[in-house]
C-alpha positions in Angstrom: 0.0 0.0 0.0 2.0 3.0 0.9 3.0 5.5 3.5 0.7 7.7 5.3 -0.3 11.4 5.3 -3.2 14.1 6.1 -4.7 16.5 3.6 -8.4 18.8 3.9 -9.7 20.4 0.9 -12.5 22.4 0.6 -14.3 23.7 -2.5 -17.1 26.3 -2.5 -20.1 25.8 -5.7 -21.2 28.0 -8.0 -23.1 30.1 -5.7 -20.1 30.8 -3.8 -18.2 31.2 -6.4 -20.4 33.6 -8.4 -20.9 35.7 -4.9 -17.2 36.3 -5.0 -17.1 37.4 -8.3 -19.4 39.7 -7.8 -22.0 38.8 -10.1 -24.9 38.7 -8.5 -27.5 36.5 -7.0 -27.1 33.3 -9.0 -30.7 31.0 -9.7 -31.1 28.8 -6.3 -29.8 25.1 -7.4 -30.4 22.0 -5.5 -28.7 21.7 -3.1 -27.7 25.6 -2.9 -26.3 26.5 0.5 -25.7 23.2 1.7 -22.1 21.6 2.6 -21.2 18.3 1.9 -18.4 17.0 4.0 -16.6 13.3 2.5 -14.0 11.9 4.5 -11.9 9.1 3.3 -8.5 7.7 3.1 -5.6 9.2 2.0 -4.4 7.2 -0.5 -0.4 6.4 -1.6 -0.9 7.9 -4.5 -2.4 11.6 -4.2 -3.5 11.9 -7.9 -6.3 9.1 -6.5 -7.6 11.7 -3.5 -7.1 14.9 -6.2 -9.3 13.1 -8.5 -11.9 12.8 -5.7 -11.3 16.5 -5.1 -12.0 17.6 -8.6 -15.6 15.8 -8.8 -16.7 16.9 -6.1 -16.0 20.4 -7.1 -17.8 20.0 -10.0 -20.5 18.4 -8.3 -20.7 21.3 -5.7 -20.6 24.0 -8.8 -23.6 22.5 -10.7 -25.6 22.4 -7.2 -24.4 25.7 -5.7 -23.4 24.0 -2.5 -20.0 23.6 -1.3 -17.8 20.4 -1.2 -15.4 19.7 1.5 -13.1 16.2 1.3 -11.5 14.9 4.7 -8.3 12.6 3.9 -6.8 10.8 6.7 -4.5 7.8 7.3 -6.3 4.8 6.5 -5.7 2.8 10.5 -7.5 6.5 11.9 -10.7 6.0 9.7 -12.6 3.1 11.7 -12.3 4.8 15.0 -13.2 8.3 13.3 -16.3 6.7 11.7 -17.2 5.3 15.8 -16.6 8.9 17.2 -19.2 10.4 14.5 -21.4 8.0 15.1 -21.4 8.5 18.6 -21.9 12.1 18.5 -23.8 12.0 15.8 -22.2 14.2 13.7 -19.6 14.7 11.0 -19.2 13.7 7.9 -22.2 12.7 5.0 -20.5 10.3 2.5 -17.7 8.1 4.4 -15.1 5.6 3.3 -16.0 2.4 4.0 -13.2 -0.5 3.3 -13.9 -4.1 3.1 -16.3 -5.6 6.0 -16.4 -2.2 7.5 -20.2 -2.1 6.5 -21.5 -4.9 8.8 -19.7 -3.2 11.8 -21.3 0.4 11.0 -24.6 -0.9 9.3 -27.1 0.5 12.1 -25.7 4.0 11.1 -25.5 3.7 7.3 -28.4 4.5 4.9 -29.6 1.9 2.2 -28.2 3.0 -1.3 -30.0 0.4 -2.9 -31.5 2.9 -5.4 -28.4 4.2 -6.4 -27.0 0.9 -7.0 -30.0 -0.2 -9.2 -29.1 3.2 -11.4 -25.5 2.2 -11.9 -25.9 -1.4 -12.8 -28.8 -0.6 -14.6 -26.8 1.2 -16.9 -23.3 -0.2 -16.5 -23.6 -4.4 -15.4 -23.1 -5.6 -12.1 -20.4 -4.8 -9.8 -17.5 -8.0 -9.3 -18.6 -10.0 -6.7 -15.9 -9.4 -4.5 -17.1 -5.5 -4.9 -20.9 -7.0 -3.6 -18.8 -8.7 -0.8 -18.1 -5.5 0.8 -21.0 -3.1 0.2 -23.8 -5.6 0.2 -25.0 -6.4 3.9 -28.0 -8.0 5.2 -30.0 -7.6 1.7 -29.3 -3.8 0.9 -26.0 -2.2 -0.4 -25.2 0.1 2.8 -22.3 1.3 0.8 -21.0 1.6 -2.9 -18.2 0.4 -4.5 -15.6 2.6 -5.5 -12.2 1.1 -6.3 -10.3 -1.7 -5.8 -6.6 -2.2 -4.8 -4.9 -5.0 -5.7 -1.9 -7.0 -4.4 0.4 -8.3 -6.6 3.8 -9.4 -7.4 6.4 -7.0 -7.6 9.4 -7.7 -8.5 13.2 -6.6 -9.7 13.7 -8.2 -13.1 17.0 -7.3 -13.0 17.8 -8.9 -10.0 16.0 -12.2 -10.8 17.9 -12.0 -13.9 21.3 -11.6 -12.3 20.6 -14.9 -10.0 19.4 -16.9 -12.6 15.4 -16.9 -11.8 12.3 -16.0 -13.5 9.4 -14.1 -11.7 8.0 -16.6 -9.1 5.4 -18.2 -10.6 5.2 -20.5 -6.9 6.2 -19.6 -3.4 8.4 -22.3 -3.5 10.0 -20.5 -6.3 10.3 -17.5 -4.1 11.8 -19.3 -1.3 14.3 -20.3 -3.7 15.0 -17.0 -5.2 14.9 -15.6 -1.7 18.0 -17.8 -1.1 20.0 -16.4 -3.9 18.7 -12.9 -3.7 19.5 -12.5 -0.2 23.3 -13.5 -1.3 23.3 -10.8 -3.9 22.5 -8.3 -1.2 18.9 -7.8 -2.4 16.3 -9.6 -0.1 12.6 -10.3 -0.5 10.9 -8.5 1.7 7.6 -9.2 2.7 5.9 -7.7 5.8 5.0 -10.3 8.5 4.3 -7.4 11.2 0.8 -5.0 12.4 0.0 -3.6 9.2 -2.5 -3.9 6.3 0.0 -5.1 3.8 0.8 -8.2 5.9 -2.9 -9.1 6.1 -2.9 -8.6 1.8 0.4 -10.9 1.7 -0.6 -13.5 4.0 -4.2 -14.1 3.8 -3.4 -15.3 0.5 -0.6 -17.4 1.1 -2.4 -19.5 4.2 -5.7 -19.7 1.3 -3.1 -21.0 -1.1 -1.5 -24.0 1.8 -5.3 -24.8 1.4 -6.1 -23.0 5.1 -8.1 -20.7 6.5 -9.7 -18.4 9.2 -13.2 -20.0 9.4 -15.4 -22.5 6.4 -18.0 -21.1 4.4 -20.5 -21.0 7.1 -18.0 -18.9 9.4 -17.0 -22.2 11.5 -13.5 -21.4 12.8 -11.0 -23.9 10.7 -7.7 -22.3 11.2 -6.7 -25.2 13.6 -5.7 -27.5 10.9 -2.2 -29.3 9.2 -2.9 -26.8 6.1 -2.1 -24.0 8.7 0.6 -25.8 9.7 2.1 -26.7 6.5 1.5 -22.4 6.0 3.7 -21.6 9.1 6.2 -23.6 8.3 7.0 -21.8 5.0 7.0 -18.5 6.5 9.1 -19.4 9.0 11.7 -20.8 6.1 11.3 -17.4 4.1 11.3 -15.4 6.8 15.0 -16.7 7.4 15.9 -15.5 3.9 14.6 -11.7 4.9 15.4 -9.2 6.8 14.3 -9.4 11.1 13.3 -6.0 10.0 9.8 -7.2 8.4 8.3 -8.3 12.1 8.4 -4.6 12.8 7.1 -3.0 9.5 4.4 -0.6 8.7 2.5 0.2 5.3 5.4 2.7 4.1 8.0 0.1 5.0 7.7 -2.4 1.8 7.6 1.1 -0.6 11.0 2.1 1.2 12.6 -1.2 1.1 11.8 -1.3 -3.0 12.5 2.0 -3.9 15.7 2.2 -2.0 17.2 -0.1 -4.5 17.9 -2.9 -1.8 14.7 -4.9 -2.3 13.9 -7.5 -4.8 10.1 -8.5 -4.0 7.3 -7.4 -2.0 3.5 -8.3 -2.2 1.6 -4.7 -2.7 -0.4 -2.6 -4.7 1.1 -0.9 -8.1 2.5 2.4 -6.0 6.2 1.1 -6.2 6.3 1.1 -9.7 3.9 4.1 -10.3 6.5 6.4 -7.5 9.5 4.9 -9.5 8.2 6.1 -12.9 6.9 9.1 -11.6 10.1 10.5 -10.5 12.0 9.3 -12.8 14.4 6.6 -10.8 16.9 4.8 -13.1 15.6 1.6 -12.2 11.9 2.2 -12.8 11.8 -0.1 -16.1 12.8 -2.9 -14.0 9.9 -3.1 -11.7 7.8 -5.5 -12.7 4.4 -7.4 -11.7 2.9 -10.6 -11.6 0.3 -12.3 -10.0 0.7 -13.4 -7.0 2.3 -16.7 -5.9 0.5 -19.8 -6.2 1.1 -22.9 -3.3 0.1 -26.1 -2.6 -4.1 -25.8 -3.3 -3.6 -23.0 -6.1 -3.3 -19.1 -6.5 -5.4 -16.9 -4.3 -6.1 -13.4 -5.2 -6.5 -10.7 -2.5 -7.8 -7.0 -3.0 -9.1 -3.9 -0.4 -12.7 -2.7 -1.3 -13.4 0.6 -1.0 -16.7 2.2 -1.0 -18.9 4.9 -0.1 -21.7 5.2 2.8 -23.9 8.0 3.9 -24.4 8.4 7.6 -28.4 8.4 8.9 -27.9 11.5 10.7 -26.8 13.1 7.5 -28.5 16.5 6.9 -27.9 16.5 3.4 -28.7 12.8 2.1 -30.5 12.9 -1.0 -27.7 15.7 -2.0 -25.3 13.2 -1.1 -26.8 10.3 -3.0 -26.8 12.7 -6.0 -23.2 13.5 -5.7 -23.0 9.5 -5.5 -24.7 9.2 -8.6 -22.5 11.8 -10.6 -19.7 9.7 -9.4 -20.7 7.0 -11.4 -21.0 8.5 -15.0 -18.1 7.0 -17.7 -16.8 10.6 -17.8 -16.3 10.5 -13.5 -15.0 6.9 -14.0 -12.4 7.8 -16.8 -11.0 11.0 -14.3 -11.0 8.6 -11.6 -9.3 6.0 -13.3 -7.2 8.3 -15.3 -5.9 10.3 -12.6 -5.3 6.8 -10.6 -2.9 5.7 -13.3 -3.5 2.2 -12.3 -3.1 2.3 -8.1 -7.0 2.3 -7.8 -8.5 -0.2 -9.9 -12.4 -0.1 -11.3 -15.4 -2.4 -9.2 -17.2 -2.2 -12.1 -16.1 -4.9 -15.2 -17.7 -2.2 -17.6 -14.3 0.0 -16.8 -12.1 -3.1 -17.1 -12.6 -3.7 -20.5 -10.3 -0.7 -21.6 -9.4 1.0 -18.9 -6.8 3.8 -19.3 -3.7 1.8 -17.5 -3.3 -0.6 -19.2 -1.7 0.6 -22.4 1.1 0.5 -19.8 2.9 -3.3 -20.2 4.3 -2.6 -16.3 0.2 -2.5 -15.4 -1.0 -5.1 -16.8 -1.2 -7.9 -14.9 -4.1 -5.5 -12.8 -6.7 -5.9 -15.4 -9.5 -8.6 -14.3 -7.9 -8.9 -11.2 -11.1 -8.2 -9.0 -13.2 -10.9 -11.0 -11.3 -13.3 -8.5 -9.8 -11.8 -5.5 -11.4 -12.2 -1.9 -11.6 -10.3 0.8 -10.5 -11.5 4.5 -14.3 -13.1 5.1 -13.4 -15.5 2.4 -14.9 -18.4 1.8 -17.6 -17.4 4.5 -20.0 -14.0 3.6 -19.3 -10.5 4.5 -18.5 -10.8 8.8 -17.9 -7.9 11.0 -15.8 -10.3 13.3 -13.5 -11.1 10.0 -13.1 -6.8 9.9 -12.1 -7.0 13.7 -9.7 -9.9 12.8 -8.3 -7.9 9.8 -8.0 -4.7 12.0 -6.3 -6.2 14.6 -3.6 -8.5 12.9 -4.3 -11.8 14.1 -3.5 -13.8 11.4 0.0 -11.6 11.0 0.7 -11.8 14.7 0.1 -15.9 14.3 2.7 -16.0 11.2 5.2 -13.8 12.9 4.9 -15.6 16.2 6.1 -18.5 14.1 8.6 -16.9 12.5 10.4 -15.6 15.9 10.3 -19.5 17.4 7.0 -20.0 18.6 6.1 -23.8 17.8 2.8 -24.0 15.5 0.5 -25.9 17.9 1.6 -22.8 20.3 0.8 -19.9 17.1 -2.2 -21.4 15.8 -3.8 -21.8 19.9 -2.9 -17.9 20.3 -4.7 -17.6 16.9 -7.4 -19.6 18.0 -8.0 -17.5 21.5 -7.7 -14.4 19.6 -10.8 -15.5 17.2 -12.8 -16.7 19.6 -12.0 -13.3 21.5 -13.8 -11.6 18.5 -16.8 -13.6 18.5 -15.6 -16.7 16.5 -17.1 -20.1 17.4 
């Protein structure tokens, strides 16, 4: 994913606008007067959050109303989104990522209208997109982009030990050997962050493990785990003791400082190396991610938007949801993304503005079948809770550091069953 920041911006409608200007009283709009307040995560790459910016001060122009955009770190959102609720106040359109909507569904209104105008003109959203926004038979948020976590990789490096990009983690594991040799080790975080839960949930899918079955049944006690551990254990030998201890920024730094061979993560290595120019940009390279024992598992963040009950302005803000949604938002969006934020919607897949790009390629159809951290089992605020607080992390790097796996899967098991798990 990437390192973290704060930004505010606020943008005043045409009524505003034409006040200052001094022309007049402009023709009341819907909408006129009102403030619409967004808050969301700030996202790696800024062009995504400036994007944001720019429709909704369109929006706010054609309405008369001003727009104002709230981007904070992603770990601060869930606890902002409690404190509003509490009060009561705050924000009208909110981020919502992944199973966030089945914690914060008694505050979110039903966008199920919305959602029939978008499909109705554009198809239906990937299912993993439906996964997150989709709750108790309405859609309490809507889908806006997908991030997806991939291979990334050093050709050059590969090259220079004599490996191909890992099609396999136990071709990584062997690369990892050599690499670490050459001075250039794999680094993959195993550590309290986001990007360890996108690396790992993936791998202990593809050991054919996981958190709970279908029907939300814990499973995680089991010899696929096992079998899991005992690989990260081996890697984690080949990488540095610095990965128990990293954060979001950490697998960025480690790739762009020209050390680091591979990571797991979203496009915004490549997309920083290109963008300023680095000598070594070319040679950043994706792939999917690696496949194990029981096949390849694809893992992606959701991201949607939600509108708070005790908005003041919600059928403004389902409008400015709406506008969001037309091919000419998408393509900004999209455009503007250059490939970090990818589209929910297959519609935008089919030739989206990315992909012209070889380094990007690998992104398109991604979503159609990635999972989020619920998976197999439906949408689950307890999986959120699990996600948030590292628990399946925390088990691999337990591991890692010498814990035996009976001992990491029962501190696994107790934290589960902590969070509601049965």
């Amino acid at each position: 994913m990437g390192m973290t920041r704060r930004a505010f911006v606020t943008v005043v409608g045409g009524a505003g606008l034409a006040a200052a200007a001094g022309l007049g009283r402009p023709r009341p709009a819907a909408g006129a007067g009102a403030t619409l307040r967004l808050l969301a995560h700030s996202s790696y790459n800024e062009d995504s959050d400036k994007a944001i910016a720019r429709l909704g001060a369109e929006f706010a122009a054609a309405h008369s109303a001003t727009f104002s955009a709230d981007f904070i770190d992603q770990p601060e959102v869930a606890a902002k989104l409690t404190a509003e609720e509490q009060a009561q106040a705050g924000h009208d359109i909110v981020d919502l990522q992944d199973n966030l909507p089945t914690i914060h569904k008694g505050f979110l209104v039903p966008l199920d209208d919305v959602v029939a105008e978008i499909t109705r003109t554009y198809g239906a959203f990937y299912p993993i997109a439906k996964d997150s926004g989709y709750v108790d038979g309405h859609w309490l948020s809507i889908p806006w982009l997908g991030n997806c976590e991939l291979g990334v990789y050093r050709a050059d490096y590969f090259a220079q030990v004599g490996e191909r990009p890992p099609a396999t983690w136990t071709d990584l594991l062997r690369a990892a050997t050599k690499l670490k040799k050459a001075g250039h080790p794999v680094g993959i975080a195993v550590s309290q962050c986001e990007d360890s839960n996108a690396a790992l949930y993936p791998l202990l899918w593809s050991f054919g493990a996981s958190v709970t079955d279908a029907r939300g049944r814990l499973t995680i006690d089991s010899p696929a785990t096992g079998a899991a551990l005992d690989y990260v254990r081996r890697l984690a030998a080949e990488m540095d003791p610095t990965v128990f201890s990293w954060d979001d920024s950490s697998n960025n730094k480690h790739m762009l400082s020209g050390r680091g061979s591979y990571t797991i993560n979203a496009p915004s290595i490549y997309l920083k190396a290109k963008r300023d120019k680095m000598p070594f940009a070319a040679s950043v390279k994706h792939a999917q991610p690696p496949a194990g024992p029981k096949g390849r598992f694809f893992y992606a963040d959701i991201h949607g938007w939600g509108v708070f009950k005790f908005s003041k302005n919600i059928d403004l803000a389902k409008r400015f949801l709406r506008s969001m949604y037309t091919a000419e938002g998408q393509k900004v969006f999209l455009t503007l993304g250059q490939g970090y934020d990818m589209p929910v919607l297959p519609h935008f897949d089919v030739n989206p503005p990315y992909a012209a790009d070889p380094q990007l390629r690998p992104e398109v159809g991604f979503l159609k079948n990635a999972h989020l951290a619920a998976y197999p089992a439906p949408p689950d605020p307890r999986a959120e809770k699990a996600y948030q607080t590292y628990v399946i992390p925390n088990m691999f790097a337990r591991a890692a550091q010498g814990a035996s796996n009976k001992d990491a899967v029962a501190f696994a098991v107790k934290a589960l069953k902590d969070i509601g798990y049965a």
